[in-house]
N, C-alpha and C positions, 0 to 999 in steps of 0.2 A: 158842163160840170165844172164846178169851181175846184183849187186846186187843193182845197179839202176832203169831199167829197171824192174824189180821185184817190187821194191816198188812204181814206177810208176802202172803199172798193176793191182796191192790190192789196190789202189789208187781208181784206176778207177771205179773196183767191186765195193769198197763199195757207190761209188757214184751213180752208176748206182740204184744197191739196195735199197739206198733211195729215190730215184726220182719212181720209179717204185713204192714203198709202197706208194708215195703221189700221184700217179695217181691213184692205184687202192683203195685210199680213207682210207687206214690201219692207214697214223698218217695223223694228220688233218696239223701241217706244218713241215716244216725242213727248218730255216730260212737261214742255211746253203746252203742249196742245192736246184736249180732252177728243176721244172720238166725236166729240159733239161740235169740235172746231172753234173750244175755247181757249183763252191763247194766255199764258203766263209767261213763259220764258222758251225757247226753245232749242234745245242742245238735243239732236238727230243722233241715236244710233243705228246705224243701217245693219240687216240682216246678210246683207251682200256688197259687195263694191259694184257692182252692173248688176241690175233687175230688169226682167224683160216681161210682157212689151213698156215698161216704165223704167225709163234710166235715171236712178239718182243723182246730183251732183251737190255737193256739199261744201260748204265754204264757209268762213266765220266774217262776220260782220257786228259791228256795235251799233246800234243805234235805236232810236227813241223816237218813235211817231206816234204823232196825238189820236186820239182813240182808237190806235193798234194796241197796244201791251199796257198794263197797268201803271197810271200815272207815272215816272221819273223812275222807273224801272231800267235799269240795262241788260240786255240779254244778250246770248249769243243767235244772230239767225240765220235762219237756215233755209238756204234755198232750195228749193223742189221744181228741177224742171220735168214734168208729166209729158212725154211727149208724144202722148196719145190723145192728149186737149190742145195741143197747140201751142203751148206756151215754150218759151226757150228766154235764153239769160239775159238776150237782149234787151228783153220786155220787161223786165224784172226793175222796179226801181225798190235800190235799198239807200239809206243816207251811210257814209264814209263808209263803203262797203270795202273791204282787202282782197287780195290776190287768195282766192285759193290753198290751202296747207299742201303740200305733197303727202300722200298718202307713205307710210313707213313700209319697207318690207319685210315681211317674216322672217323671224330670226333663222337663219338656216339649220337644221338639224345635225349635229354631231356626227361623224362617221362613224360607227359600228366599230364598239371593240377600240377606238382610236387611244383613248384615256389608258384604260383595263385592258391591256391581250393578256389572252388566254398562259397560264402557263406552261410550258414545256414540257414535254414527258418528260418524267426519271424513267432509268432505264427500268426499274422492277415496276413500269406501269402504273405507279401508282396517279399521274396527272392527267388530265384528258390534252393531248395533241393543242397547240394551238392551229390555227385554221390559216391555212394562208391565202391569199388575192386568187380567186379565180378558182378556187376546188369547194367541194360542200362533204361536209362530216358525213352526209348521209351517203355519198356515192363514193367517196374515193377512199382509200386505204391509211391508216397511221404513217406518218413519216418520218417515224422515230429513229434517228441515226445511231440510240443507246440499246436499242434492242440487244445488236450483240456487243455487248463491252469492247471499249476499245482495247481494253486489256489481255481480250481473248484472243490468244495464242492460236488456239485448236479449235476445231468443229467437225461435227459429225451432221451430215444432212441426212434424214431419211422422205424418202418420198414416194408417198402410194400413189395409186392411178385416180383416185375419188373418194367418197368419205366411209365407202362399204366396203373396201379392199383389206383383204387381212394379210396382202404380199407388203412385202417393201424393200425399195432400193438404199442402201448406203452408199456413205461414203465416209472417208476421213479427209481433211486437208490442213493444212498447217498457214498461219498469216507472215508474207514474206514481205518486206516493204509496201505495207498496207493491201499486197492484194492474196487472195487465196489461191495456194497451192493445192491439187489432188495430193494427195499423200499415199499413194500405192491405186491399186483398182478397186472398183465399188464390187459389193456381195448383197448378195438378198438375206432379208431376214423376213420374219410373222411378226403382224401383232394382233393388236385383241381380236376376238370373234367376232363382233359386230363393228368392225372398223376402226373411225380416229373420231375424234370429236373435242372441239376447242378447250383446252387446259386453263390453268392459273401457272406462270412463269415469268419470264423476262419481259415478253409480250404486254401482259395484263393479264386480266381475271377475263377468262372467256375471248366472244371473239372480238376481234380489234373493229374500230366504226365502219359501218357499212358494210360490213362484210357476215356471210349468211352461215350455218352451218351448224351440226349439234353441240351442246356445251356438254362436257366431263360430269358425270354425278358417278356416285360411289357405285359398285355392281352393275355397272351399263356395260361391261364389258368392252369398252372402247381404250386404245391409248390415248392418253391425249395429247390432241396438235398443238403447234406452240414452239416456242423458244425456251429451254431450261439449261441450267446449270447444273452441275456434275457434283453431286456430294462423295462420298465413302465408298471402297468397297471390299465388298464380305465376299467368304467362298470354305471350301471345306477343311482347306490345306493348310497346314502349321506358315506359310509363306504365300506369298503371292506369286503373280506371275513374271520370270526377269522383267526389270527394268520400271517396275512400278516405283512413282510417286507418290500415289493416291494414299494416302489412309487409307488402311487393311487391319482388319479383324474377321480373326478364326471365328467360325460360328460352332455352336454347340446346340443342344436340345434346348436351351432358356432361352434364347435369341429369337426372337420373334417381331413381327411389323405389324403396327397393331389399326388396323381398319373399323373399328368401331367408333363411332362418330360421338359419340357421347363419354367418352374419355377422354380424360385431360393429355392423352399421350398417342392419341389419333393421330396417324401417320408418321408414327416415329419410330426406329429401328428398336428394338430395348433388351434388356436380357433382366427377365423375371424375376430371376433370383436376387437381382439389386433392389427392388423397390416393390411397391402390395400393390398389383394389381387393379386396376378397376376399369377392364374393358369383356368385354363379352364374346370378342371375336379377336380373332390376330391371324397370321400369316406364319407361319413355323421358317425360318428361314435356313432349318436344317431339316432337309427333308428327307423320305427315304430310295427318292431317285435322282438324276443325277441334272436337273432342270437350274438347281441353286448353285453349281459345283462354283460358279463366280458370277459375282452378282456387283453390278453395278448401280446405288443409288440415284435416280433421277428427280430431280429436286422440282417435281411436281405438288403442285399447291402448300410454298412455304409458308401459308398463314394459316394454315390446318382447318381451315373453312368447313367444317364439319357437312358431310355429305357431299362435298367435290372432289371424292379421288383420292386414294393411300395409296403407297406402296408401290409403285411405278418403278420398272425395273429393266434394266439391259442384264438380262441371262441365256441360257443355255435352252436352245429348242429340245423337238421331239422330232424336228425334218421339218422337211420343205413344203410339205403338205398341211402341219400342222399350224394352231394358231393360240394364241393367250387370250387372257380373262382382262388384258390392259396393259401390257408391258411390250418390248422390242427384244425378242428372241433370235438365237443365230447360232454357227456351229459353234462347240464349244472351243477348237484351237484359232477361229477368227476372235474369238469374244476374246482369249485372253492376249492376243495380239495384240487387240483394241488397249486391254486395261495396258499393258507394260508402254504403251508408246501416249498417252494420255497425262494432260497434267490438270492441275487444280483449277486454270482457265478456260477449260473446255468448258461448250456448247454443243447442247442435242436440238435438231430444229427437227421438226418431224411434219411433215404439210401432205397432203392431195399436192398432183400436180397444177391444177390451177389455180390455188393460193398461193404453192412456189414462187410460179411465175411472177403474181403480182405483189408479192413479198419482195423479190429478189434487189430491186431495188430500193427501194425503200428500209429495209434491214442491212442491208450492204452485205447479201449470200453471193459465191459464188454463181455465176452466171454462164446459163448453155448445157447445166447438170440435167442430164437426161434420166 
């Protein structure tokens, strides 16, 4: 065979080769090369960088052979070694044929969050936690070191045995060069009937990530758990109790806590006689037994999220048998103990013991409170 006909023939292979790779689906085109194995230019996109049992190799070359590609044409070509026919690059004649390109590497993907982290909680909850190396939102707890203000002086822990416990343990402690003090000895108090169930406070709206447990709705008879802040306190007496700081207001018959969720003044202390009305229910906070006689504000749901919770109160039981509709009850000469040694910094954390637990550090609660 003369040394035309030769070059026609490698011609031919290689056309065929690639028409054949594009029928059986190995490159997606070869603009080059019709499935029929007719040849205009041929620039290879492969479907893959290794095809099995047919390994691609690709490389660029110039060049111009007479009745290969249409007259004075330059193309890029492409070689196809099939190495299920036998052929390989040896065999291959191409004229000024180049080295091979190096294949590029994928661009590497971004780290997560590396640009944007998440922003930090404020203390009143309002951010979602950012995520650190090695924990997941959905299993571990908030790590929000604002939970209790650095500011917070005082705290009161209470802590039931689980979330259907209507007993609870107190306590008081005072913040002494960053760590907490007990402040006298823990007492029992009641709260609601049907247990505790996650709040809106210092914490967040409900429960913190990962963490299970009922959420606060209005008449669920639960207190809610959670971190809050310490507003006002009412009672029946021209004075409060020695040693109060707290804003104090005598209550009367117009004084009332208004639990109607469809009023503009849902969950706010008010006295009637200042302003018209427009709720349907309230709380009388002058009653005619002796439950109110000092009443502590708990600054449960300060965005008045209508149907999460009114009127959350530290007052006076009925006994140690008894239990409330949502508030933390106790004798009345502990309760007024509480108020006279209380400042505008305090914090009420109220948990199950096993949220305690898992709180404790991450909140920065005293630790080992039984």
């Amino acid at each position: 065979m003369n040394p035309a006909n030769a070059a026609r023939t490698a011609c031919r292979a290689r056309r065929g080769a690639a028409a054949l790779a594009m029928r059986r689906g190995l490159v997606t085109r070869v603009p080059g090369v019709t499935r029929r194995g007719l040849v205009t230019r041929l620039p290879l996109v492969t479907r893959r960088a290794v095809a099995t049992p047919t390994t691609l190799i690709t490389h660029r070359a110039l060049a111009e052979q007479r009745g290969c590609f249409v007259p004075r044409a330059l193309a890029t070509l492409t070689t196809i070694i099939a190495l299920g026919t036998g052929c390989n690059t040896g065999s291959e004649t191409t004229a000024q044929a180049q080295p091979a390109a190096p294949a590029r590497p994928a661009p590497r993907a971004a780290p997560r969050d590396a640009a944007s982290p998440r922003p930090a909680v404020a203390p009143d909850g309002s951010a979602s936690p950012r995520q650190t190396a090695g924990t997941s939102s959905a299993a571990e707890p908030r790590t929000d070191a604002g939970v209790i203000p650095e500011a917070a002086r005082q705290l009161i822990t209470g802590i039931t045995a689980d979330w259907t416990s209507t007993t609870v343990t107190l306590r008081q402690w005072r913040r002494e060069g960053g760590a907490w003090i007990a402040d006298g000895a823990s007492w029992q108090g009641v709260i609601g009937k049907t247990g505790a169930a996650w709040g809106s406070g210092l914490h967040g709206d409900g429960a913190p990530a990962g963490r299970g447990g009922p959420s606060k709705k209005e008449g669920d008879g639960k207190a809610p758990a959670g971190a809050f802040s310490i507003r006002g306190v009412y009672g029946y007496a021209a004075a409060p109790p020695p040693k109060t700081v707290l804003p104090y207001t005598q209550t009367t018959a117009d004084w009332q806590c208004v639990d109607d969720p469809a009023s503009s003044h849902y969950t706010r202390i008010v006295d009637r006689s200042q302003l018209t009305p427009d709720w349907t229910s309230a709380e009388p906070m002058r009653r005619r037994d002796e439950l109110y006689t000092w009443v502590i504000d708990i600054a449960h749901n300060r965005a008045a999220t209508p149907g999460s919770g009114s009127c959350i109160f530290f007052h006076v039981w009925r006994g140690p048998r008894s239990f409330t509709v949502g508030c933390t009850a106790m004798p009345e000469p502990r309760l007024a103990r509480l108020i006279g040694g209380l400042d505008a910094t305090a914090v009420y954390v109220l948990l199950p013991r096993a949220e305690y637990d898992t709180f404790a550090a991450p909140w920065g609660l005293p630790r080992g409170e039984k």
